[in-house]
N, C-alpha and C positions, 0 to 999 in steps of 0.2 A: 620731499621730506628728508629730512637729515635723518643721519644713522645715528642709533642712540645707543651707548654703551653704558652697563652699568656694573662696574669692578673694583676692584683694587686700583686704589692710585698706583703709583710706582714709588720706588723709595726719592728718585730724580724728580716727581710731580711738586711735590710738597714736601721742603725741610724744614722743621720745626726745633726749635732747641733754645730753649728757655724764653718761653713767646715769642721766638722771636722766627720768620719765615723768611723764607725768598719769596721775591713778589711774583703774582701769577704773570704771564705772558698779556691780557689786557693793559691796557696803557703804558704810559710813560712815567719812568722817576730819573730825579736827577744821578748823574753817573754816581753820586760819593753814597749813594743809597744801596747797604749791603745786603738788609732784612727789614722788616717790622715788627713792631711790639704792638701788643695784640692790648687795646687800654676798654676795658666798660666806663661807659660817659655817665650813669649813673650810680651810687653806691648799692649797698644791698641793701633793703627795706625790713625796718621793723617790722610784729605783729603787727596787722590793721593797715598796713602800706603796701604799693606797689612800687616796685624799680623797672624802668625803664632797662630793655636787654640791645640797646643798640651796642654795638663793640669798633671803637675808630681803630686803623689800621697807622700806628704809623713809622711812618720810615726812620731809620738808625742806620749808623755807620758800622762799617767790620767791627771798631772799637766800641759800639753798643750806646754811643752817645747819639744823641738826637739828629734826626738830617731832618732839610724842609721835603713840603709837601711836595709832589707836583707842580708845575705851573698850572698847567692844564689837568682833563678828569684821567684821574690813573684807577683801573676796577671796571668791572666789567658795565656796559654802555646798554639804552635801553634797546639799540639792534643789536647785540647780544643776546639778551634775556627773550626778546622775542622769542628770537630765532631756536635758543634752546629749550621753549618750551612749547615751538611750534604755535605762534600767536601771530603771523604775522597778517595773515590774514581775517583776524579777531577782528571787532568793534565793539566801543561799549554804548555808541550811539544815546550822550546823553544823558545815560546814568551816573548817578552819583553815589562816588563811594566815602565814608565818612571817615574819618580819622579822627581817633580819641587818644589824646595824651594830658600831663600835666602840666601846669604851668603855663608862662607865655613867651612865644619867639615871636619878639617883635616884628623881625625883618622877613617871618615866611611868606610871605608874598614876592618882596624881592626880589630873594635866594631863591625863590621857586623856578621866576622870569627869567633866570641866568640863565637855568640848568635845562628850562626845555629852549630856550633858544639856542645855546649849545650842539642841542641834539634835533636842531630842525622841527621839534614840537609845536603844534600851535600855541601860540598866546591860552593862558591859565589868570583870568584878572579876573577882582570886585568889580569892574566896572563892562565886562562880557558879559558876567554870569555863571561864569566856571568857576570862581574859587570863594567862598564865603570864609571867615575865621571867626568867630563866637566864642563867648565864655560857656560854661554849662547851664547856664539858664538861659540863654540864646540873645546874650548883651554881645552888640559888636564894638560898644564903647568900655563898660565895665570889664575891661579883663583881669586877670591875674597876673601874678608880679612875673617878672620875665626870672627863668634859669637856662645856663647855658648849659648844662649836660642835656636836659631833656629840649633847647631848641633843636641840639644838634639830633636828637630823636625823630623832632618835628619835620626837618630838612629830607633825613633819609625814607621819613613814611612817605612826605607826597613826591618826593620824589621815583619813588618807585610804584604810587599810581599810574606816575606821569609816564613812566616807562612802558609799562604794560599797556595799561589803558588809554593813548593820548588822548581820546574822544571824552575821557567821562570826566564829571563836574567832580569837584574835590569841596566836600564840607569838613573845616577842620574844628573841633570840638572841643576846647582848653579847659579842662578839671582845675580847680581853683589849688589844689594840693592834692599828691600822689594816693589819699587816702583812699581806700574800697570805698565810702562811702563816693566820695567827689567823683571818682571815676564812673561809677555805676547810674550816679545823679547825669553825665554825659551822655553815657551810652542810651537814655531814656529819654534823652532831649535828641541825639542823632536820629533815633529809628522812628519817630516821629513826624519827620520832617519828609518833606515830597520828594519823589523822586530817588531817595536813599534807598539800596540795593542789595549794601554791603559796609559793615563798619568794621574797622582794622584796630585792634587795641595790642598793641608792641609792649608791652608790660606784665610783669604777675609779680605776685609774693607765696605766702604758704598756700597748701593745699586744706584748704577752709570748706564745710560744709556752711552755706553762708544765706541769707535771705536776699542778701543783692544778688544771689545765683539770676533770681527774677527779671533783675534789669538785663539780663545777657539773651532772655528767652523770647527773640522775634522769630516767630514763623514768618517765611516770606522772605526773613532777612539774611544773609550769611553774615554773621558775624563771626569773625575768627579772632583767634589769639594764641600770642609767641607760647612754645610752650618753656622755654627758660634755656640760659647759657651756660649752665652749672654739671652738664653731663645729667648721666639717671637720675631722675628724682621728678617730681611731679606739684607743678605751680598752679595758682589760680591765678584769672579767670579759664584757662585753656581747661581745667580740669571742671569745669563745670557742665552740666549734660546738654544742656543745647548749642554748646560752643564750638565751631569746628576750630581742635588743635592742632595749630601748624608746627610741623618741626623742621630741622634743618639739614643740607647734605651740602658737601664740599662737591665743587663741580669744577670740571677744566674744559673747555671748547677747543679742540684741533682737528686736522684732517680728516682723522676717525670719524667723527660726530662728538657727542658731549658724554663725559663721563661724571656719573653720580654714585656718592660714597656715602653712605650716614658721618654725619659729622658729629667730631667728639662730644663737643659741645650742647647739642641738643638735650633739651629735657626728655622726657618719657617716662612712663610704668603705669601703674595701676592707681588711681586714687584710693583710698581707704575714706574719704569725707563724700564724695560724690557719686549719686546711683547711674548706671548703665543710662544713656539716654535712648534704648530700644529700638536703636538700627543698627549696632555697630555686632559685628559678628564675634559672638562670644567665645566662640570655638577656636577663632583666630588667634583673639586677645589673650585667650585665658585669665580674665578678669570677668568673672561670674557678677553678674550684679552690681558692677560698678564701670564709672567711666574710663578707658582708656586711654591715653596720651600717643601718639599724635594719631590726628584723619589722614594728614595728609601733608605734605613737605616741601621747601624750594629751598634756594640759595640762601648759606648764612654762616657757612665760614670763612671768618674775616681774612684767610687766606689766600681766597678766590672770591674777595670782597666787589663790592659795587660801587663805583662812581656817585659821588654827591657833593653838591654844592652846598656851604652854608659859611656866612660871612660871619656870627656870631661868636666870636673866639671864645675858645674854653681853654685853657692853659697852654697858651698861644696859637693854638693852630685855627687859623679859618680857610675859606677859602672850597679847593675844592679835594675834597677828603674822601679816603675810603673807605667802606664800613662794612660791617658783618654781623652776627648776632641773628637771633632768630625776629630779631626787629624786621631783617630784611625780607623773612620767608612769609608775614604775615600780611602786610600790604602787598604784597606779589600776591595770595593767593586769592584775598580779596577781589583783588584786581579782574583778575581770571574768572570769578564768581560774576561779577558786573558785567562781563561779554559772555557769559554762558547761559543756561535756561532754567539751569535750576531755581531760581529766588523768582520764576513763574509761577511755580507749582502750587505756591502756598502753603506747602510744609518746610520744613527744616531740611536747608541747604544738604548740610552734612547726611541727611537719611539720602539723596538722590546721587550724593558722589558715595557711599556705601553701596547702593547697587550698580556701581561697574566695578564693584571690587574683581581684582584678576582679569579685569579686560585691559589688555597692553596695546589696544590702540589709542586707548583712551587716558591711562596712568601707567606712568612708567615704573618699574618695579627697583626700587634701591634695593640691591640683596649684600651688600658689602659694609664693612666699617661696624663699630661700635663706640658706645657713649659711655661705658662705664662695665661692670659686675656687678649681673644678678641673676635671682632664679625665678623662675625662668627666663631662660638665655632670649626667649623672643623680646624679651622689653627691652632689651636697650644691645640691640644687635640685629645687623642687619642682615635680611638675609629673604628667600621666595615668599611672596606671600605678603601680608599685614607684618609689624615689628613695629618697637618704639619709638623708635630716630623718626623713622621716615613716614610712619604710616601705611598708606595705602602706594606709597609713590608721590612722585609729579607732576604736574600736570603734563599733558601731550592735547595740545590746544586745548579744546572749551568744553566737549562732546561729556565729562564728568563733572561738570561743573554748569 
């Protein structure tokens, strides 16, 4: 078992200075690459819309002008992410976890084939049985019109099923338009379907007390969601009561073992539109009566980003890209859900990772880093215990999930 560290970066881990970073120690960029600029692939969403929270990572010169990608995957690999979340010995034997976004990426099929052949993953095909892509009424011909911010959305969610989970079948689920209704119309045709475990929705907008709260409410099912890249504040669907809210933490893998930070960028606090979903410990939250932001947390600063493939260019870049955003921390957790025992029980995923709360063999405890100012300092600061960034923690294999 690797040792696991959970503190302060150092000021040498991560330099930051006007979006723009040194690249972590994961992969390779070319030598003229001095930092990266930190870009969200989707805009901010009107009332009634969701935005997509993927964040591309990409490379810039000393003089802050554009460098290419990588040739190859630069970000951390899925024997990375294994290994720092203690998975290696996980299986999702099977299971299938769905992914909900908007829009259409033509080529996820493809771009998926690169990225685990890449990384020695089995084959993910229509024509196995591993990889189904549908509209939200469950047309595999009728799709929606293709966009490339949210393909590139699409790229970084199965691939980081594929990372976590290689065994489990990938149902991808394309909402016709980013609206709450389309989305929610998705997530009611995912949990529907056999075999689905767990649905991953990388997306929010306002924190809405909402009637499509309903389509988010499988027992049986973990459905999670980003909780937003905006620092403190508090998004829907994450802020909805049956939803487990993932947030995000900056992470570095060396010698030590892995070190985990709440990352600035994560959503968190208290809903005002959404009630307690009555497992989450209120003494913790200090959010009486209402839901709290996040359950629970994985990688997603685009600083210590993840390796992904996607050949759909979005102002110019394809290929193979790096990405961040609490995009990344919610098919990871999903993932983890699919090889754990939870979504046996046939309650609510999130009520069965709330009772190992404070067991550290099981979730790792983020106590460092913050997302913003507030009051109270546990929402969006990290620190023993439940907080807003991070949650509960990270996973440390399957045993809370």
């Amino acid at each position: 078992m690797r040792r696991r560290v959970f503190a302060a970066l150092s000021a040498a881990a991560v330099l930051c200075l006007s979006n723009v970073a040194l690249a972590p120690a994961a992969g390779a960029a070319p030598s003229s690459v001095a930092g990266y600029r930190n870009v969200p692939v989707c805009a901010r969403a009107p009332a009634g819309m969701a935005s997509c929270f993927a964040i591309r990572s990409d490379p810039v010169t000393a003089q802050g002008a554009a460098a290419p990608h990588a040739a190859g995957p630069s970000g951390y690999t899925p024997a990375d992410l294994r290994s720092a979340y203690e998975l290696e010995s996980s299986t999702g034997d099977g299971a299938t976890v769905a992914i909900v976004d908007a829009y259409d990426d033509p080529v996820a099929e493809a771009d998926l084939a690169v990225y685990r052949s890449e990384f020695g993953l089995p084959a993910c095909t229509t024509a196995n049985g591993c990889f189904r892509k549908v509209s939200q009424t469950g047309s595999e011909t009728a799709l929606p019109p293709p966009n490339g911010g949210w393909a590139q959305e699409i790229s970084l969610d199965v691939d980081m099923v594929s990372a976590i989970c290689p065994d489990c079948h990938i149902l991808l689920v394309e909402a016709q338009a980013p609206t709450l209704d389309d989305l929610a119309a998705a997530v009611r045709y995912a949990a529907k379907q056999p075999g689905v475990v767990a649905i991953s929705n990388s997306y929010g907008g306002d924190d809405v007390s909402d009637p499509l709260a309903a389509a988010y409410d499988q027992p049986g099912i973990a459905v999670t969601a980003s909780t937003g890249d905006s620092g403190y504040g508090v998004s829907a669907p994450a802020s909805f009561p049956t939803v487990v809210a993932v947030g995000g933490t900056s992470m570095t893998m060396g010698s030590l073992g892995v070190t985990e930070t709440a990352w600035s960028g994560a959503g968190s606090g208290c809903s005002r539109a959404n009630v307690d979903p009555g497992y989450q410990d209120e003494a913790a939250t200090l959010c009486p009566g209402h839901k709290a932001t996040a359950d629970v947390s994985a990688v997603a600063d685009p600083n210590t980003g993840v390796a992904v493939y996607d050949s759909y260019a979005v102002e110019g870049y394809s290929g193979w890209l790096r990405f961040g955003g609490t995009s990344v921390s919610s098919p990871i957790i999903a993932s983890v859900y699919a090889m754990g025992t939870a979504v046996s029980v046939g309650d609510y995923p999130g009520a069965v990772t709330w009772s190992h709360a404070g067991d550290p063999t099981v979730l790792g405890d983020v106590t460092a880093g913050r997302n913003g100012v507030c009051t109270p300092t546990v929402w969006c600061r990290g620190g023993p215990g439940w907080d807003g960034p991070t949650g509960l923690g990270s996973p440390r294999g399957t045993g809370a999930f």
